[in-house]
C-alpha positions, 0 to 999 in steps of 0.5 A: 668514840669519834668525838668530833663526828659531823652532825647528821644533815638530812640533805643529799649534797648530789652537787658536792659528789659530784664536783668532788669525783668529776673535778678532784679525785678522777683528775688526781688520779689520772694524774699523779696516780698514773705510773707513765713510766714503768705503766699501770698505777701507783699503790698509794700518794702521799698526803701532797699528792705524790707517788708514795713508792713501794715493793709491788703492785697489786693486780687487784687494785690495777683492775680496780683503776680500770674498773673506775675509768671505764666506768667514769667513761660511761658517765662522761669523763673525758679522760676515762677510756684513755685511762682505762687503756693504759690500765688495760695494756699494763694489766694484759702484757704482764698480770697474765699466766695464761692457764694460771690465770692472774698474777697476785703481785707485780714489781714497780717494773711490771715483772711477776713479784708472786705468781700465786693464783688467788681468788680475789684478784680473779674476781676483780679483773674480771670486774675490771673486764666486764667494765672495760667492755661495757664502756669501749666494746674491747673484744679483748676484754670479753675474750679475757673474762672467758679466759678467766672464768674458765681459769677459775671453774677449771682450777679454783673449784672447791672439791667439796662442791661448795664454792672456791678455793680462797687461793691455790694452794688454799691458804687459811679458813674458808673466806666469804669475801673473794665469793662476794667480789666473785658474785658481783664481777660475774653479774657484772659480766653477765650485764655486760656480755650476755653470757649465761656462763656468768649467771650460772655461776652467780646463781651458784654463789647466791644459793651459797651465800643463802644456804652457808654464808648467811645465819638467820638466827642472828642475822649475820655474815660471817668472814672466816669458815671450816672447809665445810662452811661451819663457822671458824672456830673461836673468835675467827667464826664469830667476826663480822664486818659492817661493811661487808653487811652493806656491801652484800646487800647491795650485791644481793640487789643487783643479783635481784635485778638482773637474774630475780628472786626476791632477796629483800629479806636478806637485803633487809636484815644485813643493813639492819644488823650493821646500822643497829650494831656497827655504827658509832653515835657519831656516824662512823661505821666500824671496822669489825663487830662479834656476832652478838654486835659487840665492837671488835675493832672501833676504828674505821676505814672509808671503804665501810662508810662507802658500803654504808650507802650503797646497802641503803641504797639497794634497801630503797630500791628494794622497799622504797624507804627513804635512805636519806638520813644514813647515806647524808650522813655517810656522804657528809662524813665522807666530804667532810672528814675522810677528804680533808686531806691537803691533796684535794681529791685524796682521802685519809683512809682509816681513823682509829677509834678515838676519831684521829687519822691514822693512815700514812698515805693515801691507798689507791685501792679506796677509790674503787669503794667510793666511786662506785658508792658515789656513781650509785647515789648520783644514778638514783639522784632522780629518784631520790630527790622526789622523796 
């Protein structure tokens, strides 16, 4: 598996992160990612960094791209208000169905493509808002992160009083994940406004993942659920996902540090079950393990191996335990293998599990994973170099 893996180093490369997002990919982006003419982003490039074309638009990824810029704003990106403007105008005048909430897809144009009111997207507009805010003081984007949390307390409350609706109507299991984007855009938001309304619902959302999502027994997360948040049934109940293991620990943190409690145990045991069990002998994180550890999907997307540095990044702001090894080796991984693409700046997005590069283009929706990923190791850069 991943014959040709890198060696781990143990230096963090913060001057290679840096130039790599500042100077290649938020210039990529801003650029060939920007649809100028019907606004909004393009869904993916193609390996020479042209517009790959396509059926739809997400709204989540719009959200995702607004998210980035206003964040790349606040760190000094010169170009990221603008960007995040123009995100922020195509998202408003189209995503929008007012009591509904927001559109799941748009046409290329901008026309609604599927109306269909899902959890996740919600979840990451109101990321995107809470963003927009903090970077450039946009009244509209907090008026709009109230209109949307009243949209999802109002229609995509679960009868049974135990978290949301995955989609109206409820389509398939239960599902962890939209919960998990939920928790992280409304602490979010709660940093953002000061709203106690969003603190609330995080509150809600932690005791849920403690008491439902989370099993001490085996130290795992599970993906899919029966209505009563008892794992699916077969092997659906038993899928885990490394990178989810990461990326709650690192949401449990930053629920830690904005509203308290000590979260460290969980934060302790979802990293060690996905380093001990989801990570190949050659560094890459895999896609899906079984609860018992065994490997379901041995290929591996980017977003897994950004998760990976973020969950040891909040072990460390956590316990103090040095992160170097497994988050060098993830960014080495990352510098090295995911961004040799011709287009500097881009990805390949998903090796398969003999290590050979699968992806047709490059999805826009990576760049969420890795800029935050990146944004984090740079804000502990400080810190991490006295280790």
């Amino acid at each position: 598996m991943f014959s040709q893996g890198p060696a781990v180093q143990m230096s963090l490369p913060f001057a290679e992160v840096r130039r790599w997002l500042f100077e290649e990919a938020l210039p990529l982006w801003a650029d060939a990612g920007l649809d100028r003419v019907n606004g909004g982003f393009h869904e993916t490039l193609d390996f020479a960094g042209a517009p790959g074309g396509g059926a739809f638009k997400r709204v989540r990824v719009i959200a995702r791209q607004i998210y980035v810029y206003s964040h790349a704003g606040v760190l000094g990106y010169d170009k990221g208000a603008a960007i995040a403007d123009h995100g922020m105008r195509f998202l408003l005048e189209k995503a929008w169905l007012g009591d509904a909430g927001w559109a799941r897809t748009l046409t290329p144009e901008g026309a609604v493509r599927d109306a269909t009111p899902d959890l996740y997207d919600q979840a990451f507009v109101l990321f995107a808002l809470a963003w927009r805010y903090r970077s450039s003081g946009d009244v509209e984007a907090r008026r709009f992160a109230s209109r949307t949390l009243d949209v999802i307390e109002a229609r995509f409350r679960h009868a049974g009083g135990e978290g949301y609706l995955n989609a109206i109507p409820p389509d398939g299991p239960r599902q962890q994940n939209p919960h998990m984007h939920l928790l992280e855009a409304c602490l979010a938001a709660y940093e953002a406004f000061g709203d106690a309304r969003f603190a609330t619902v995080a509150e809600s959302l932690t005791i849920l993942f403690t008491r439902r999502l989370f099993d001490d027994a085996t130290g795992t997360l599970a993906e899919f659920f029966e209505e009563d948040w008892s794992r699916a049934a077969g092997e659906a109940g038993r899928r885990v996902e490394p990178g989810h293991h990461f990326e709650w620990a690192w949401i449990l943190n930053d629920r830690q540090r904005l509203l308290g409690g000590d979260m460290t145990r969980y934060i302790e045991a979802l990293v060690a079950f996905a380093e001990r069990h989801g990570i190949s002998p050659t560094g890459f994180a895999v896609d899906a393990l079984r609860d018992d550890g065994a490997v379901v999907e041995g290929g591996s997307r980017t977003w897994p191996n950004t998760e990976r540095i973020k969950g040891h990044l909040a072990l460390f702001e956590r316990t103090g335990r040095d992160p170097s090894a497994p988050v060098a080796q993830a960014t080495r991984l990352l510098l090295d293998r995911y961004f040799d693409v011709p287009v500097r700046g881009g990805w390949m997005d998903r090796f398969d599990a003999g290590g050979t590069g699968v992806a047709k283009d490059m999805p826009t929706s990576t760049f969420y994973h890795v800029f935050l990923a990146f944004a984090e190791l740079l804000r502990l850069e400080p810190r991490l170099t006295q280790q």
